[in-house]
C-alpha positions in Angstrom: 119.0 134.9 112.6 121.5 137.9 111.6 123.4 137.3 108.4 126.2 136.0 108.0 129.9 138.0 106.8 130.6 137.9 103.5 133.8 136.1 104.4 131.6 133.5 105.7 131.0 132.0 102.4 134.2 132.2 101.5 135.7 130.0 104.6 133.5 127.7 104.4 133.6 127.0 100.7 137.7 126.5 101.2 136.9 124.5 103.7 134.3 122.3 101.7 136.6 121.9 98.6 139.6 121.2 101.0 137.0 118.2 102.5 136.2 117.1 99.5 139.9 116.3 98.4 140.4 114.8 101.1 137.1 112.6 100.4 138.8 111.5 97.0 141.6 110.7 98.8 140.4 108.6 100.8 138.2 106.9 98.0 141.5 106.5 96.3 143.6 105.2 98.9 140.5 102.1 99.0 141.7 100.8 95.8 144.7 99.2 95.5 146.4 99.7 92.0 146.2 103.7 92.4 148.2 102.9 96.0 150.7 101.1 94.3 151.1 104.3 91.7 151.8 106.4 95.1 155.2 107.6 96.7 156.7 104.4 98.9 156.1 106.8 102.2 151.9 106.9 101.3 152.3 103.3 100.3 153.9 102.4 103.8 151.5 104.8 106.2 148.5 103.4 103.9 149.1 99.5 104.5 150.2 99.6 107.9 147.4 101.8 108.8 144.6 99.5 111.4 141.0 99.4 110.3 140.4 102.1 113.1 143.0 104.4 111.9 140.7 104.2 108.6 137.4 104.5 109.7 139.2 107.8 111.8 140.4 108.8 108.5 136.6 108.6 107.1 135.1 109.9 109.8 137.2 113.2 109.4 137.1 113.8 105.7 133.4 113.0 105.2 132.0 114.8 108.4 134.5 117.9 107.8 132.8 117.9 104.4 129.0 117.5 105.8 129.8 119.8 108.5 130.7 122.3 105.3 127.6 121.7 103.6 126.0 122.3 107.3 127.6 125.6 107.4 126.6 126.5 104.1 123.1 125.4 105.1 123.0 127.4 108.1 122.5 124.8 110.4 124.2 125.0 113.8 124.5 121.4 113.9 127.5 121.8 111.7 129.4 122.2 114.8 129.1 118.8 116.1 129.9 117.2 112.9 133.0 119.4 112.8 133.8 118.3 116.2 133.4 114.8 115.0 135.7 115.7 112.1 138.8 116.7 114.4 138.3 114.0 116.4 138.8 112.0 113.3 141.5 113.8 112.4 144.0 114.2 115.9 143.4 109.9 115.7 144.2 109.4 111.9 147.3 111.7 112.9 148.2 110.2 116.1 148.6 106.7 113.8 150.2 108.4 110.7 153.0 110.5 113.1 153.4 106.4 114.7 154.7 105.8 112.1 156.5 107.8 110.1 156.6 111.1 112.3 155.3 114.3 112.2 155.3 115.8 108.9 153.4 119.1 107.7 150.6 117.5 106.1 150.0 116.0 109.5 149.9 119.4 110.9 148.3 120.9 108.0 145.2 118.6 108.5 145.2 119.6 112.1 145.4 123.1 111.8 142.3 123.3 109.4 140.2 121.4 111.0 140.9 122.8 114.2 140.3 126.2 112.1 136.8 125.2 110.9 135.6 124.2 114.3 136.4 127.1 115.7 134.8 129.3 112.8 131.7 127.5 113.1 131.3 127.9 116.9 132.0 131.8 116.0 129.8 131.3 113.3 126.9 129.8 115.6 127.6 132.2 118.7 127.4 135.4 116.0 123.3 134.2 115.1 124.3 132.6 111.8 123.5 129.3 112.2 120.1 128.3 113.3 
């Protein structure tokens, strides 16, 4: 196993902390009261959201963080859960641009996950990951 760029701890730290966010977020966005506390625009994409625009939501957060600590751990693995991740993600945003369009957080989301697949396939095809 060759060793990894220095620049590979950096991306994939961002990208853990930026999964990790979005963890809390969606913790937060489970409990009611801290919803009502939230812009009317999160409040309306939040309560009209279907039960398998959620789990998509959970799926994407949560495995884009594992697939981070998978990175982190070397383990080539971390490609499928990041695969996992985007696919949460493109459904989550398909329901969120539904209804209320595409905005750039939808992109935003998009773009890094897309970002962090495609480092850890470079990641896996450069003898980092085992």
């Amino acid at each position: 196993m060759t060793k990894p760029h220095f620049s590979f701890w950096i991306i994939t730290g961002l990208g853990l902390i930026w999964n990790l966010m979005g963890c809390l977020n969606f913790i937060a966005q489970m409990d009611a009261e801290t919803v009502e506390k939230m812009p009317e625009l999160y409040q309306l994409i939040i309560k009209t959201r279907p039960t398998w625009a959620t789990a998509a939501f959970g799926v994407a957060v949560f495995a884009g963080a594992t697939g981070c600590i998978l990175m982190l751990l070397r383990r080539r693995v971390a490609v499928h859960v990041l695969l996992a991740s985007l696919v949460g993600i493109g459904l989550t945003m398909a329901q969120t641009i539904s209804v209320v369009g595409l905005t750039p957080s939808t992109f935003l989301a998009l773009l890094v996950g897309g970002a962090l697949l495609w480092y850890a396939t470079i990641a896996a095809r450069a003898g980092w990951l085992k």
